[in-house]
C-alpha positions, 0 to 999 in steps of 0.5 A: 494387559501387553494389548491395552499398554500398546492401545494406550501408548497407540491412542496418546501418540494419536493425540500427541499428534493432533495436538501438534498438528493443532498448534501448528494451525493456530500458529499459522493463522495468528502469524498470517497477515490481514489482507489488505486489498487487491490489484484492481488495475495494472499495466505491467509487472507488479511485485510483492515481497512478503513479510518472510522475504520471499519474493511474489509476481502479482497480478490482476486480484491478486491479494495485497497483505499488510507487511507487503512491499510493492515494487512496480517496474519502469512502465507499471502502473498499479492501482490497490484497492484496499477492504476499506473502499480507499484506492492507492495507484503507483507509478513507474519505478516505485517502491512502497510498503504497506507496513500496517493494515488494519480494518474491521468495518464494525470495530472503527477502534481498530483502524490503523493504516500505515505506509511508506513510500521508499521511492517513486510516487502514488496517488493515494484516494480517501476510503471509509477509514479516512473519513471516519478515522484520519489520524490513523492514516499516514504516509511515510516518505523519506523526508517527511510523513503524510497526514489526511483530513480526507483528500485526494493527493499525488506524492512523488518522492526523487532520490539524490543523484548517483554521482555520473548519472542524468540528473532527474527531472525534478529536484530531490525531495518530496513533491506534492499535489492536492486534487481533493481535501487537504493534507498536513505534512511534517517533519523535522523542520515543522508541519504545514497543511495544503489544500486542494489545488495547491503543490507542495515540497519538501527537499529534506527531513530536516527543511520544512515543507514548501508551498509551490505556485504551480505544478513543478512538472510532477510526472502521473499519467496513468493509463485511461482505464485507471480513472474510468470506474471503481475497478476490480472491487475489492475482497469483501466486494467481489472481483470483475472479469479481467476483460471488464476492467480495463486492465492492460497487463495480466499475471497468471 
C-alpha cells in the first residue's frame, strides 16, 4: 500500500508539472506580439524597444512586432516591410511606433493598423490592408492623425527648439507630401484631405492643417537602393540574400 501512495503522489506531481508547464506555454503564446514585418532595408543602426522595455539592435530580416518602438540614429534610414505588402522607410533621427498590428489576409474584419510618429519623418506606401480597409489605417503625429485613401506620402514631424539650440531647418510642426492617393489630416482645429502632388502643414494640435505651394525644403533622400525593387520580402514572402538587396548596413 506504502509503494502505490508514493506511485500515486509520484504521478499527481508529474502531472502538477505538466500542467504548469502547460499554462506556461500558453501564456507566452496569448502575451506574444504578432509580427508585423521585417527590416527589408537599412543603412545604419536600427532599434527596437520591446512592449516589456528591453531594448533590441535590428538588423536586415530582422522581424518587426506590433508594440515595437524603432528608433532609427542620425544616418539610418530603415525601410519596413509589413506581412500586408505595405512598406514604411524612416529617415535619420526618427522615433516611430507601431502601437497595433493587426492582419490576416483571409479575415479583412481583423484589420487594424496604428502607429505613431514621435519624432523624425517616413514615407509610408499603401499594402493590401489599405486598399481593401483604409479606415483602419492611421498615423498618429504630435499635432495631427493621419488618415489614407490609398496613397503614398512623405511626413515629417520638427519638434519646438531647445532654448540655445540651432534653430531646425524647417519650422515646427508637421509637414506633408502627397506622391501618390490622397490623405485626410485631422486634429483639433479641423480636417483637411490633400492629393498627390500637393504639400501640407500643420504647426499645432489645436491649428488646422495648411495647404502649401510648393516643397517647404521637406528633407528625404533615402539611399538609392531603397527605391530599386520590393527589397527583402516580408515573413510570409521569403527573405533575399543580404548581398541582393542593396542593403548598406547589416546587424548581426
Amino acid at each position: 500500500m506504502k509503494n502505490q501512495s508514493q506511485k500515486c503522489i509520484a504521478t499527481k506531481r508529474a502531472l502538477g508539472a505538466l500542467l504548469f508547464a502547460a499554462l506556461l506555454v500558453t501564456g507566452n503564446a496569448a502575451w506574444s506580439a504578432q509580427v508585423a514585418g521585417v527590416v527589408a532595408r537599412l543603412s545604419g543602426p536600427l532599434l527596437a524597444k520591446k512592449a516589456d522595455g528591453s531594448i533590441k539592435v535590428l538588423g536586415l530580416k530582422s522581424e518587426v512586432e506590433s508594440g515595437d518602438t524603432l528608433v532609427s540614429e542620425k544616418n539610418t534610414y530603415a525601410q519596413i516591410k509589413f506581412i500586408d505588402n505595405s512598406e514604411i522607410t524612416l529617415r535619420p533621427g526618427t522615433t516611430f511606433k507601431v502601437e497595433h498590428f493587426s492582419f490576416d489576409e483571409g479575415k479583412p474584419e481583423g484589420d487594424n493598423a496604428s502607429y505613431s510618429l514621435v519624432k523624425g519623418g517616413l514615407r509610408s506606401i499603401t499594402g493590401l490592408m489599405g486598399k481593401r480597409n483604409k479606415e483602419k489605417f492611421s498615423l498618429k503625429t504630435p499635432t495631427a492623425t493621419i488618415g489614407i485613401r490609398g496613397t503614398t506620402f512623405v511626413a515629417q514631424y520638427v519638434p519646438p527648439p531647445i532654448a540655445g539650440a540651432a534653430p531646425p531647418a524647417l519650422p515646427p510642426g508637421l509637414h506633408l507630401n502627397v506622391t501618390d492617393g490622397a490623405i485626410v489630416v485631422t486634429n483639433h482645429g479641423g480636417a483637411l484631405g490633400f492629393q498627390a502632388g500637393q504639400f501640407g502643414y500643420v504647426p499645432s494640435v489645436s491649428q488646422a492643417p495648411l495647404i502649401v505651394p510648393s516643397n517647404p525644403n521637406i528633407q528625404f533622400v533615402p539611399p538609392p537602393a531603397f527605391d530599386a525593387g520590393a527589397g527583402v520580402g516580408g515573413p510570409q514572402s521569403g527573405a533575399a540574400p543580404a548581398q541582393e538587396s542593396g542593403v548598406d548596413c547589416v546587424v548581426r
